[in-house]
Backbone as a chain_set.jsonl record, in Angstrom:
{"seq": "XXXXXXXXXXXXXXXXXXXXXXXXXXXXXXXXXXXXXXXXXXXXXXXXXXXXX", "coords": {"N": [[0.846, -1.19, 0.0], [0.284, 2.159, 0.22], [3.465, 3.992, 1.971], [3.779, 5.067, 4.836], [4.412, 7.453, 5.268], [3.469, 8.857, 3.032], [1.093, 8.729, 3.432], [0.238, 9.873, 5.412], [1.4, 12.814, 4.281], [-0.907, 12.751, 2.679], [-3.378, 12.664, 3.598], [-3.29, 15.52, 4.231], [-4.391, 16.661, 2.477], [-6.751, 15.604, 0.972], [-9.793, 14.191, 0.94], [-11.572, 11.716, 3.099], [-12.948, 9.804, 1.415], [-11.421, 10.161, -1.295], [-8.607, 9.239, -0.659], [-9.512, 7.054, 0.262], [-9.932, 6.104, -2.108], [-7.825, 6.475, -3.573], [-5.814, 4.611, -2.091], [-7.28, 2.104, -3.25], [-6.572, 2.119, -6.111], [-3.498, 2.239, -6.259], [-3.032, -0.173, -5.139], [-4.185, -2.121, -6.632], [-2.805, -1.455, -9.081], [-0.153, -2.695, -8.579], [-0.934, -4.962, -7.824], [-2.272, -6.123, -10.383], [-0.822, -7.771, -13.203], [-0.518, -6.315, -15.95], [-1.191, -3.575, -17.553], [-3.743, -1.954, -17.91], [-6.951, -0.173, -19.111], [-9.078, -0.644, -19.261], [-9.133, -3.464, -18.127], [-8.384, -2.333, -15.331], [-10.384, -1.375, -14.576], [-12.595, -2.624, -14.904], [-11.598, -4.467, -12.543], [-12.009, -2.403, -10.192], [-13.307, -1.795, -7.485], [-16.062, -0.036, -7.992], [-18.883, 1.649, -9.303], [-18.467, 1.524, -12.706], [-18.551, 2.961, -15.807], [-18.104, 1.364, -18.967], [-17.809, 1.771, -21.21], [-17.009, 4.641, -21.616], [-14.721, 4.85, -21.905]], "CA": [[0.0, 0.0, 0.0], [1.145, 3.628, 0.465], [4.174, 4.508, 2.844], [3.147, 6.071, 6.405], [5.45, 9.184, 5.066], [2.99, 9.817, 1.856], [-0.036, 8.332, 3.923], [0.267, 11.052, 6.417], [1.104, 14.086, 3.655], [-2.041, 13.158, 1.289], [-4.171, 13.059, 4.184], [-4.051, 16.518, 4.519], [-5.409, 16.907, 0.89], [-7.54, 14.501, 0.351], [-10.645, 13.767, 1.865], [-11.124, 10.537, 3.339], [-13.185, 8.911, -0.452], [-10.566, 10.323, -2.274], [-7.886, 8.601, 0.053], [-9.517, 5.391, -0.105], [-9.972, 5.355, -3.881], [-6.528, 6.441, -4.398], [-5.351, 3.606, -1.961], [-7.13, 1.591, -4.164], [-6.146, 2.452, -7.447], [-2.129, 2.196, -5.43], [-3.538, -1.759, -4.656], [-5.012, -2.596, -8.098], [-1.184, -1.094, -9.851], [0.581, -3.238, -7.507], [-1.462, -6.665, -8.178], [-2.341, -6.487, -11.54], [0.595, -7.477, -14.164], [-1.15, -5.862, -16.928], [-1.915, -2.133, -16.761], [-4.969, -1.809, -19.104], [-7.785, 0.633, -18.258], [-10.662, -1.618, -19.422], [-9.038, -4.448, -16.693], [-8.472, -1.541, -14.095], [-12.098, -0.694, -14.481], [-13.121, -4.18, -14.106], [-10.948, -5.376, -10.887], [-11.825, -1.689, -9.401], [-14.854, -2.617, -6.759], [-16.622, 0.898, -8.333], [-19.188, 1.292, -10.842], [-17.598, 2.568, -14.328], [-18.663, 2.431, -17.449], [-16.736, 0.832, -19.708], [-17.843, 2.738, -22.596], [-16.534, 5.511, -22.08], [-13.192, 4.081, -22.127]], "C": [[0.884, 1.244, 0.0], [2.222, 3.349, 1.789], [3.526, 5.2, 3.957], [3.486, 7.398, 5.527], [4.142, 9.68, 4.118], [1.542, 9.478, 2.673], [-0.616, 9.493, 4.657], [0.251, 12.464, 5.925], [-0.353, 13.883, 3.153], [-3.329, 13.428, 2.393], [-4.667, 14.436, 4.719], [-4.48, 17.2, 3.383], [-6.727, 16.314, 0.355], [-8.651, 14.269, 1.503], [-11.179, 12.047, 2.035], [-11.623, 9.24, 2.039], [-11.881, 8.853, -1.294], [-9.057, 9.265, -1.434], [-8.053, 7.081, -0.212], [-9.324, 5.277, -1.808], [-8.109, 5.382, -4.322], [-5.654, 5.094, -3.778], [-5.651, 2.121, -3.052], [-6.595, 0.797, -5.48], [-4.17, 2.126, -7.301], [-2.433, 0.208, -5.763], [-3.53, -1.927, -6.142], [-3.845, -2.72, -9.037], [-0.919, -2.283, -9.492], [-0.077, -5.102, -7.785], [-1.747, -6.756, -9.325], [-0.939, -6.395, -12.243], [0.528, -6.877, -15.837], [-1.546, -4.711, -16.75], [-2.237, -1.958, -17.795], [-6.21, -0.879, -18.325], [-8.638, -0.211, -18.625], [-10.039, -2.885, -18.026], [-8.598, -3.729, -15.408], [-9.843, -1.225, -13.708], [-12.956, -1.888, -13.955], [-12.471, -4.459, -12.828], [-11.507, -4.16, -9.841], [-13.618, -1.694, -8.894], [-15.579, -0.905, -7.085], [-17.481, 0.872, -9.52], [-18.584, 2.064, -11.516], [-18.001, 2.094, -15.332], [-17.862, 2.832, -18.224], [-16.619, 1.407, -20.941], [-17.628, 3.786, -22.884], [-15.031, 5.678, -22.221], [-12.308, 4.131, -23.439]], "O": [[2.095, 1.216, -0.217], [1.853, 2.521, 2.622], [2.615, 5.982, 3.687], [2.629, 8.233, 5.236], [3.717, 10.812, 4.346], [0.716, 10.322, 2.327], [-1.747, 9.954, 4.502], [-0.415, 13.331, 6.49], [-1.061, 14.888, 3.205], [-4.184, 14.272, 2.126], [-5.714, 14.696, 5.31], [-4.925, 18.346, 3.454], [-7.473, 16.664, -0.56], [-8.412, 14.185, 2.708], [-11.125, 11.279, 1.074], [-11.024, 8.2, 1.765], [-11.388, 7.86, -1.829], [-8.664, 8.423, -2.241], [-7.281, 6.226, -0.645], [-8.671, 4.47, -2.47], [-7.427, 4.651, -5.04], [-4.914, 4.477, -4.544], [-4.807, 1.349, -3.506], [-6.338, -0.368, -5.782], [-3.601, 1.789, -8.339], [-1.886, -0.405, -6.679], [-2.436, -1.757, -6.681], [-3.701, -3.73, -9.726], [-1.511, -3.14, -10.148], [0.57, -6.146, -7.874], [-1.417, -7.897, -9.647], [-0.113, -5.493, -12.103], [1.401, -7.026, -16.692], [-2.308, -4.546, -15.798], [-1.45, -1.789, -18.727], [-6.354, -0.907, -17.103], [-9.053, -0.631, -17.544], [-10.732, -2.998, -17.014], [-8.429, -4.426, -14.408], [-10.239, -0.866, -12.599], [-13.695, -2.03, -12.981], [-13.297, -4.743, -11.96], [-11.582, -4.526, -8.668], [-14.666, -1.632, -9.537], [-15.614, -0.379, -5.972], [-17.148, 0.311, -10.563], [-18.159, 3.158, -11.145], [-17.848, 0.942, -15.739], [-17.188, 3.849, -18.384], [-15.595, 1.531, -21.614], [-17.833, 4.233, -24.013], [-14.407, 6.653, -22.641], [-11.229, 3.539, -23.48]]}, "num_chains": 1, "name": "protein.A"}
């Protein structure tokens, strides 16, 4: 996941949605070995449509 060090700056930007999604989106990089936005959109537990992709 994120570092304490950047965990601790973004929190004072970010409100706590935006925090989680970006942990997320951090997670999702990090396990997928494929970086495709149509299979980021799919693995990411959010709705998105795919059509505008």
């Amino acid at each position: 996941m994120l570092a304490s060090f950047y965990q601790n700056f973004l929190e004072k930007y970010l409100n706590k949605a935006q925090l989680i999604t970006l942990k997320m989106l951090v997670w999702l990089l990090q396990t997928q070995k494929q970086v495709k936005l149509e299979r980021l959109a799919a693995t990411l537990p959010l709705p998105i449509d795919l059509s505008l992709i």
